[in-house]
C-alpha positions as CSV (number, residue, x, y, z in Angstrom):
1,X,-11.0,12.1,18.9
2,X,-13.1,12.6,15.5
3,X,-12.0,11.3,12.6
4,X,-13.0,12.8,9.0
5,X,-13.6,9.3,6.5
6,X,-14.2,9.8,2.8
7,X,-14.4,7.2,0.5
8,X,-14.0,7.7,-3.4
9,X,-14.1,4.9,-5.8
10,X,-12.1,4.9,-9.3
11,X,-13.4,6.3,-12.3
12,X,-13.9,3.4,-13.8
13,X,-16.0,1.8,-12.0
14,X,-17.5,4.5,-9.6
15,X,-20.8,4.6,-12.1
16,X,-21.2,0.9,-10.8
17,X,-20.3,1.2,-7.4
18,X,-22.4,4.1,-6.7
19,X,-25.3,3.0,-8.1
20,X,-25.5,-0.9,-6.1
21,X,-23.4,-0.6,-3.3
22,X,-23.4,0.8,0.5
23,X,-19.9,2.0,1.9
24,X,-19.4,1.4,5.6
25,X,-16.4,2.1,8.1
26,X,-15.5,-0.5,10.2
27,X,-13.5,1.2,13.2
28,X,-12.6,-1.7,16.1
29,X,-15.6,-4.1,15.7
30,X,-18.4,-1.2,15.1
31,X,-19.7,-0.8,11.4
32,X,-20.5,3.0,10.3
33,X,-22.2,3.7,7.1
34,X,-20.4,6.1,4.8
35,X,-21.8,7.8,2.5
36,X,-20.6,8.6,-1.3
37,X,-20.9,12.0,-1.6
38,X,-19.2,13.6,1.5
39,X,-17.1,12.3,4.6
40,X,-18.1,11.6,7.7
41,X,-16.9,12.4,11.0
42,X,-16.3,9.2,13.2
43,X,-15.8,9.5,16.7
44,X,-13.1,6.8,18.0
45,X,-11.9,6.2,21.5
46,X,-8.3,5.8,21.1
47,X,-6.3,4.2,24.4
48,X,-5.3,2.0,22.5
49,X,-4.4,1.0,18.7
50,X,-7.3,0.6,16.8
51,X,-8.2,-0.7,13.3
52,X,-10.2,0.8,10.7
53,X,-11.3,-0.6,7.5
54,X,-13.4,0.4,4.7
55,X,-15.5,-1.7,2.3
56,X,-18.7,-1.9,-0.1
57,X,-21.6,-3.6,0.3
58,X,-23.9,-4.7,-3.0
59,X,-27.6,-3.5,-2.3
60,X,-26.7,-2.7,1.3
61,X,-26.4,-6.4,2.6
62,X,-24.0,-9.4,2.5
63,X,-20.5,-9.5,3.1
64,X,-18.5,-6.7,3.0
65,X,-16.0,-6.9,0.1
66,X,-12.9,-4.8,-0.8
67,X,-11.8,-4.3,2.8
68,X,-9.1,-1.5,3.0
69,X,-7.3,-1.9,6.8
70,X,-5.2,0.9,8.5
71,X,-3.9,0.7,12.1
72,X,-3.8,3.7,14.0
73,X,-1.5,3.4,17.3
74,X,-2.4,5.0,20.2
75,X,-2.1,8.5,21.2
């Protein structure tokens, strides 16, 4: 199944975001990277639940801050 991730940051500090960091998808234990300007299609395996999170990376490296996690059961 293909899932559609877009990732928008607030107003306020999307200037900031956008200019030093790197979004990336973490579905399971897989990293994706996302991209600002338009979603992208994942493609996730889903027998059973799963967990994706979303987060930014500063200058594309380090730890991977601002973690957002959603579980999705199974079918």
């Amino acid at each position: 199944m293909k899932y559609r991730i877009a990732i928008k940051a607030h107003w306020v500090s999307s200037w900031f975001l956008k200019l030093l960091s790197k979004p990336v998808a973490v579905v399971g234990h897989a990293e994706h990277p996302l991209t600002w300007s338009e979603p992208t299609e994942i493609e996730i395996e889903q027998d059973a639940p799963v967990r994706i999170g979303v987060g930014v990376r500063y200058f594309g490296r380090g730890k991977l801050l601002g973690v957002s996690v959603t579980e999705l059961p199974a079918r």
